[in-house]
C-alpha positions as CSV (number, residue, x, y, z in Angstrom):
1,X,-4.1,-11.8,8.2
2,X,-7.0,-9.6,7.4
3,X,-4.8,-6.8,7.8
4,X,-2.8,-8.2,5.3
5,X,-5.1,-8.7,2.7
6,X,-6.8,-5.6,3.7
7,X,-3.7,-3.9,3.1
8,X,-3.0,-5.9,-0.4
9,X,-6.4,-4.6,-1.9
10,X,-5.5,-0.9,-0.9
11,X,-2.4,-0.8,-2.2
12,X,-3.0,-2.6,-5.6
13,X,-6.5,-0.6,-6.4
14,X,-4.1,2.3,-5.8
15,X,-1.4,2.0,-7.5
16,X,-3.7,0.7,-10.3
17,X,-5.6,3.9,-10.4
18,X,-2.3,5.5,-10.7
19,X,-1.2,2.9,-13.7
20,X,-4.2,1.9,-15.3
21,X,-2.3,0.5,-18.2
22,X,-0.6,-2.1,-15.5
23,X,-3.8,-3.2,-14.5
24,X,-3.3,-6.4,-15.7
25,X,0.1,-7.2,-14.0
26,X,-0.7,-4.9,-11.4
27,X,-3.1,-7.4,-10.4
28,X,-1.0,-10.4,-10.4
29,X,2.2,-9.2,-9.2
30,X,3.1,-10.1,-5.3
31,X,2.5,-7.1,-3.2
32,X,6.3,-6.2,-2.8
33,X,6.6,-5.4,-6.4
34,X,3.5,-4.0,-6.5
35,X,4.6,-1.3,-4.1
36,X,8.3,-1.1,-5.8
37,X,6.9,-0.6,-9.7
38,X,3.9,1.1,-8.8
39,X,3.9,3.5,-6.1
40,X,6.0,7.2,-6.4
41,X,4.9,9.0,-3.1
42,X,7.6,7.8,-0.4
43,X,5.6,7.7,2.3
44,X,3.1,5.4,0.9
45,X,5.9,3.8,-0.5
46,X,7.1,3.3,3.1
47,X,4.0,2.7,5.2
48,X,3.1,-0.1,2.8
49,X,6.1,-1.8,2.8
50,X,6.6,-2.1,6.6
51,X,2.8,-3.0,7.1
52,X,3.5,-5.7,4.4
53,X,6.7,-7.1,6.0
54,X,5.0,-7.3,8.9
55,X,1.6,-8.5,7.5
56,X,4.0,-11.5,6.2
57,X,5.6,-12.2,9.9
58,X,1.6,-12.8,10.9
59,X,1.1,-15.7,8.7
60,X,4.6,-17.4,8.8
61,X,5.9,-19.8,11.1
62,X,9.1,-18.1,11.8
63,X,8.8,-14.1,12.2
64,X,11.8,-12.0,10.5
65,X,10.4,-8.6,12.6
66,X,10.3,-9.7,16.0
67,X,10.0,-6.7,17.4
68,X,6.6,-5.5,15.4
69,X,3.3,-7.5,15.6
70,X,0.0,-6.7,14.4
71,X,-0.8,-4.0,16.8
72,X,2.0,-2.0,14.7
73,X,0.3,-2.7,11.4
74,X,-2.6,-1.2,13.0
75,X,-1.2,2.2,13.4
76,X,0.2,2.2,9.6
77,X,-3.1,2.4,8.8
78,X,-2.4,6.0,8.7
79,X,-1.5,4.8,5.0
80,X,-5.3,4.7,3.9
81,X,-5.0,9.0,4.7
82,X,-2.0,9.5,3.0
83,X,-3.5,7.7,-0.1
84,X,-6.7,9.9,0.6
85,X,-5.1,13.1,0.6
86,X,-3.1,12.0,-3.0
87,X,-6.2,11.3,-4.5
88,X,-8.3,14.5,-3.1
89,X,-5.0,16.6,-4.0
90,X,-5.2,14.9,-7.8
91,X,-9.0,16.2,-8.3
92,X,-7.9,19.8,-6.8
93,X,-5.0,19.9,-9.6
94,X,-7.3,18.6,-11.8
95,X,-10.3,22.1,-11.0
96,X,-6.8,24.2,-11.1
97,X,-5.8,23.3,-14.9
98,X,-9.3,24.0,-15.7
């Protein structure tokens, strides 16, 4: 469940440094449609998504992914590079149209 919510905050402080003018919804939007409105790179887009579905499967009764349990989630966390590398690849383009 940590993961989950772990994975939640990511996602959202991303994709509302990305969309600042979505803050607001952005904020209270479930994380599915966070990740389908707000977030452009498809592997983020990806990573995300899966780590969510499962993320959900860890907190319900009834698991729709029974083939996937946490110990998956916890190699998407490869997500928290690829968001990395957008942001340090934003502040290079940035010192190039200088």
């Amino acid at each position: 469940i940590g993961y989950r919510k772990a994975l939640e905050f990511l996602v959202k402080d991303y994709a509302i440094h990305r969309n600042p003018n979505n803050k607001d919804s952005i904020e209270s939007s479930y994380l599915s449609s966070c990740i389908n409105n707000n977030i452009d790179n498809s592997r983020i887009k990806s990573l995300a998504t899966a780590s969510a579905w499962i993320g959900n499967d860890e907190t319900h009764y009834i698991r729709k992914n029974e083939d996937y349990d946490v110990n998956q989630m916890k190699s998407y966390s490869i997500i928290a590079y690829f968001i990395d590398s957008d942001l340090e690849a934003e502040k290079a383009t940035a010192i190039i149209r200088k």
